[in-house]
C-alpha positions in Angstrom: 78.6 138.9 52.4 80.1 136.4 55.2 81.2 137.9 58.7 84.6 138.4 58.7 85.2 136.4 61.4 83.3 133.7 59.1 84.9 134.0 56.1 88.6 132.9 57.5 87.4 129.7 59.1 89.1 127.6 56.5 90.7 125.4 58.7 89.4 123.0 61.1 92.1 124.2 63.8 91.1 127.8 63.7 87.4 126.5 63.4 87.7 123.9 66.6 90.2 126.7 68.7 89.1 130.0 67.5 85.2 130.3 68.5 83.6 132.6 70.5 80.9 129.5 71.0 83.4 127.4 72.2 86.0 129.5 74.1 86.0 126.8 76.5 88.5 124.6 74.3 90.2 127.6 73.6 90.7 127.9 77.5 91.8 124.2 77.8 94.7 124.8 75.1 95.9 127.5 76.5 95.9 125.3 79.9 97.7 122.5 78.5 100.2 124.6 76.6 100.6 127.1 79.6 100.4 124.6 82.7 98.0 126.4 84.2 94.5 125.9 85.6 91.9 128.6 84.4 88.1 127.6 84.8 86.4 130.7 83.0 86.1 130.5 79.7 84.9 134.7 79.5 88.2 135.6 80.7 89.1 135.0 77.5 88.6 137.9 74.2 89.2 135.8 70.6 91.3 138.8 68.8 92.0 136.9 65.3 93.2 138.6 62.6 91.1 138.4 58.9 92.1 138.4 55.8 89.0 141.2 55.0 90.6 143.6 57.3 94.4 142.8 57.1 94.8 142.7 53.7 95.4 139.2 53.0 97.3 138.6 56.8 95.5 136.4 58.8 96.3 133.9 61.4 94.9 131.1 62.7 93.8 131.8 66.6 94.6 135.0 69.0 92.8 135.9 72.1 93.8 138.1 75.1 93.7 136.4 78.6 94.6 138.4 81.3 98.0 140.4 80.5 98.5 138.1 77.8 98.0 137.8 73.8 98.3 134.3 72.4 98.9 133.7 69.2 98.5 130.0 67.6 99.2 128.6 64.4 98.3 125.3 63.2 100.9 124.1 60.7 101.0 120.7 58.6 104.8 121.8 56.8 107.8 123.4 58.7 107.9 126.9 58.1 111.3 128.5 59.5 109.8 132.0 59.1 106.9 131.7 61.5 109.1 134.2 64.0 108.7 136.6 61.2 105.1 136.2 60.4 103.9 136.0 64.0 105.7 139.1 64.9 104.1 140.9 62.0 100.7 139.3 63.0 101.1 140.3 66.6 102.6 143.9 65.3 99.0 143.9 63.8 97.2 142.8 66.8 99.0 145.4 68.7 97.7 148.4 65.9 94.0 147.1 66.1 94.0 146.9 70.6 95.2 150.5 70.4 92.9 151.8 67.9 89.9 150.2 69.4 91.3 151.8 72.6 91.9 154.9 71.2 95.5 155.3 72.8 98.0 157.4 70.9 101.4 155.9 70.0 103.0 159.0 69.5 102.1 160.3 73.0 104.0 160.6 76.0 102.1 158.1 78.0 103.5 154.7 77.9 101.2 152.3 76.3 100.6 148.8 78.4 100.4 145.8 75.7 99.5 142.2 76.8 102.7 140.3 76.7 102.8 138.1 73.5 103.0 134.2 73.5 103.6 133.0 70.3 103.1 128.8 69.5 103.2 126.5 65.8 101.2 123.6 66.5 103.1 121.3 64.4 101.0 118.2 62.5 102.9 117.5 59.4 104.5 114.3 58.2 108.0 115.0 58.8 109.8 114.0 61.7 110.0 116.7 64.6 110.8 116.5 68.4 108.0 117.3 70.4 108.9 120.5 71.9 111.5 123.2 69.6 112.2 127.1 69.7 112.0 129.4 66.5 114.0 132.3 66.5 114.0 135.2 64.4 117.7 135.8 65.2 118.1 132.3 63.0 117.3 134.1 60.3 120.1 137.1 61.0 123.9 136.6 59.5 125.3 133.5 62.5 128.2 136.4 62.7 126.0 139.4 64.0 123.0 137.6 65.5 123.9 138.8 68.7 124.0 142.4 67.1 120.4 142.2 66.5 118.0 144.7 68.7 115.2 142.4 67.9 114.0 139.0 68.9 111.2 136.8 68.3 111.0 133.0 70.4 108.2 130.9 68.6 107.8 127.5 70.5 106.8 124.5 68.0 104.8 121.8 69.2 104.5 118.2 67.4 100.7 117.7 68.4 100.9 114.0 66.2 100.3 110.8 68.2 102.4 109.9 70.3 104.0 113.0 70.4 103.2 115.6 73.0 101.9 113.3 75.1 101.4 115.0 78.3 99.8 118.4 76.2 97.3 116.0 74.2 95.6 114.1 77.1 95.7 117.7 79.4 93.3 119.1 76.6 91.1 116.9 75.0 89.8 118.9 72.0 93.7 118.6 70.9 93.6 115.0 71.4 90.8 114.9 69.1 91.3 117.1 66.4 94.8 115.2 66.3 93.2 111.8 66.3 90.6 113.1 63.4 93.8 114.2 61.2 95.8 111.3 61.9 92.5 109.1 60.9 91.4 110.6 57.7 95.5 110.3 56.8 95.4 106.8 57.6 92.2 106.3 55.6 92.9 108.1 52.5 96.0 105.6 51.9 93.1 103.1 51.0 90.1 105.8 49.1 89.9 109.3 47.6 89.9 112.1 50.2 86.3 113.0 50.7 85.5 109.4 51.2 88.5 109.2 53.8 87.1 112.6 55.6 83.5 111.0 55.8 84.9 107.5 57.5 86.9 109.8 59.4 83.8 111.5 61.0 81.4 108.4 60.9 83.9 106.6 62.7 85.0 109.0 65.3 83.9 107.8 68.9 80.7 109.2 70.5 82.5 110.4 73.5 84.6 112.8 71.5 83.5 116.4 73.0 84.0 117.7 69.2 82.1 115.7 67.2 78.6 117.7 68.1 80.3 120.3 66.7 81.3 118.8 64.0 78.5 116.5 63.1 76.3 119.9 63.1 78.7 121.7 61.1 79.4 118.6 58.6 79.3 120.0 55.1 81.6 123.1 56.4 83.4 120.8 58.1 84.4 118.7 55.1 84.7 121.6 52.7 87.5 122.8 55.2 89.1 119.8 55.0 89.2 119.0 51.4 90.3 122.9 50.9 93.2 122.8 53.4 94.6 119.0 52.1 94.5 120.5 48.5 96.3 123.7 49.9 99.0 121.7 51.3 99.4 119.6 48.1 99.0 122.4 45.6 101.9 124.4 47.4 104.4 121.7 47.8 103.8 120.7 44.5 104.6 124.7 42.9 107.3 125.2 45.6 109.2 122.5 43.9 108.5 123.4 40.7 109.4 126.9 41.5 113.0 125.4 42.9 113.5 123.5 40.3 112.9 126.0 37.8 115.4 128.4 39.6 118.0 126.2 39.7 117.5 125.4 35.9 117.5 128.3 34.7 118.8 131.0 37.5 118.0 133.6 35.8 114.9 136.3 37.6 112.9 136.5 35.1 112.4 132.5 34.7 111.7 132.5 38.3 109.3 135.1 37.7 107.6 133.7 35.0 107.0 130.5 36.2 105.8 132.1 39.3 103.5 134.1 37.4 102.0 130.9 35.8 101.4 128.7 39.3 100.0 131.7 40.4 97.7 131.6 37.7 96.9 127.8 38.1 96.2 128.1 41.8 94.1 131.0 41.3 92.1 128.9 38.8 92.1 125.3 40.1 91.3 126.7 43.8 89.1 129.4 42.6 90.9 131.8 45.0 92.7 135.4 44.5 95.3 136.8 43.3 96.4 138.0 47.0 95.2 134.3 48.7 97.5 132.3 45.7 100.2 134.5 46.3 99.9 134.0 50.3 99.7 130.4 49.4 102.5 130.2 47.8 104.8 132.7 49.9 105.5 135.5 47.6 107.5 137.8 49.1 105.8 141.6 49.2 107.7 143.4 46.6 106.8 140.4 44.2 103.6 140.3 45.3 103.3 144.6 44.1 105.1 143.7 41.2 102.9 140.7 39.8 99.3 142.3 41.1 99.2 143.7 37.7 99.6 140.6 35.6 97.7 138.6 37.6 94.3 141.3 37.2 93.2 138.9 33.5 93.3 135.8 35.7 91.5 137.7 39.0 88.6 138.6 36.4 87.7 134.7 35.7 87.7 133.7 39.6 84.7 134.3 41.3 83.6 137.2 42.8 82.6 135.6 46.2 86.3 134.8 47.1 88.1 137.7 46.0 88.5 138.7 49.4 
């Protein structure tokens, strides 16, 4: 079986940002976000959460610098609920530093915790200004959000060209992994997707620090790709179906029937889990404890190497 810090690098982001061989871009995108000027890439500790150990949470990069834990998420649609998810991802990186550290939370000694910085690094197709705050208050009634005893600030960056100018040229692996997205998107307007992702790469200039890494890593590389584009496409096209159905019918059990069944065509055309599908496709806990049980037939015909 795969290391689990293997097994999640299913995106190129994550596989570009979140390496303990390359902490060195890590570093320089934590510079560009952060304005500041660190030269040692040690000082950094890659803390990621895995789907093998969380239960089917995971995120895309975290590391500890200093008093700090950052937490970054590459996104390609706009998810208004990232406050919620990072702060149970960092809720979860908080549990694993104290076990490993063997404090107890139900002590009297206060515990210190790195001080979380949580950032979306946004890619998608949609328009977006360059720079925008998430809130978790956003999400409270507008009448009592200033009731609430909880907050949660997630700053959103647009990383497309010719946005975020400034951040792109300051770190150069983000300059690059945004100029091989934009390509392959500009490419696959004119050929199938695994042909645009090969131009893409054959194309990308020789002065490009990633493409080593890439070039080395080339079949992974493209099977990343190819699995996060049809990730993307397979959940916008259920989520709508999944609306649409709602409003048809608005009745719960349509909704949860036709959930039911794009769970089951996810889980079959993407050869994934029950638990990854439902993640795809944002099922809520309870629903996800509730449909676990019908989805065990389909779970049985996926194989066993991604049931993870």
């Amino acid at each position: 079986m795969p290391k689990a810090q293997e097994e999640y690098k299913d995106r190129l982001f994550c596989f570009i940002f979140g390496s303990d061989a390359h902490k060195d871009w890590t570093l320089s995108l934590y510079n560009a976000v952060n304005g500041s000027s660190y030269t040692d890439p040690e000082a950094i500790t890659i803390a990621t959460l895995t789907q093998v150990v969380y239960l089917g949470m995971h995120n895309d990069v975290a590391f500890l610098i200093k008093d700090e834990v950052s937490l970054y998420e590459q996104q390609s649609t706009f998810n208004p609920n990232m406050p919620l998810r990072l702060m149970q991802y960092t809720s979860n990186i908080y549990e694993k530093l104290i076990t490993l550290q063997k404090r107890n939370k139900y002590g009297k000694t206060l515990i210190p915790l790195p001080v979380p910085k949580l950032v979306v690094f946004y890619n998608g197709v949609s328009n977006a200004p360059d720079e925008q705050i998430l809130r978790l208050s956003d999400a409270f009634p507008a009448e009592r959000r200033d009731e609430s005893d909880i907050e949660v600030r997630v700053r959103m960056i647009n990383i497309n060209q010719g946005r975020s100018i400034n951040m792109l040229r300051a770190c150069k692996p983000l300059e690059e992994y945004t100029w091989t997205v934009e390509t392959i998107r500009k490419f696959e307007k004119e050929m199938e997707l695994t042909a645009a992702i090969d131009k893409a790469l054959d194309e990308m200039p020789d002065d490009y620090v990633i493409k080593p890494y890439l070039e080395a890593n080339r079949k992974e590389v493209k099977t990343m790709l190819l699995t996060e584009y049809n990730e993307r496409e397979t959940m916008e096209l259920f989520k709508e179906e999944g609306r649409a159905e709602g409003r048809a019918e608005g009745r719960e059990e349509g909704m949860d029937a036709k959930n039911i069944s794009n769970l089951k065509t996810v889980m079959r055309k993407m050869k994934v889990s029950a638990r990854k599908a439902m993640d795809f496709l944002d099922i809520s806990p309870e629903d996800q404890k509730k449909y676990a049980p019908l989805l065990k037939e389909a779970s049985e015909e996926v194989p066993s190497a991604v049931q993870n």
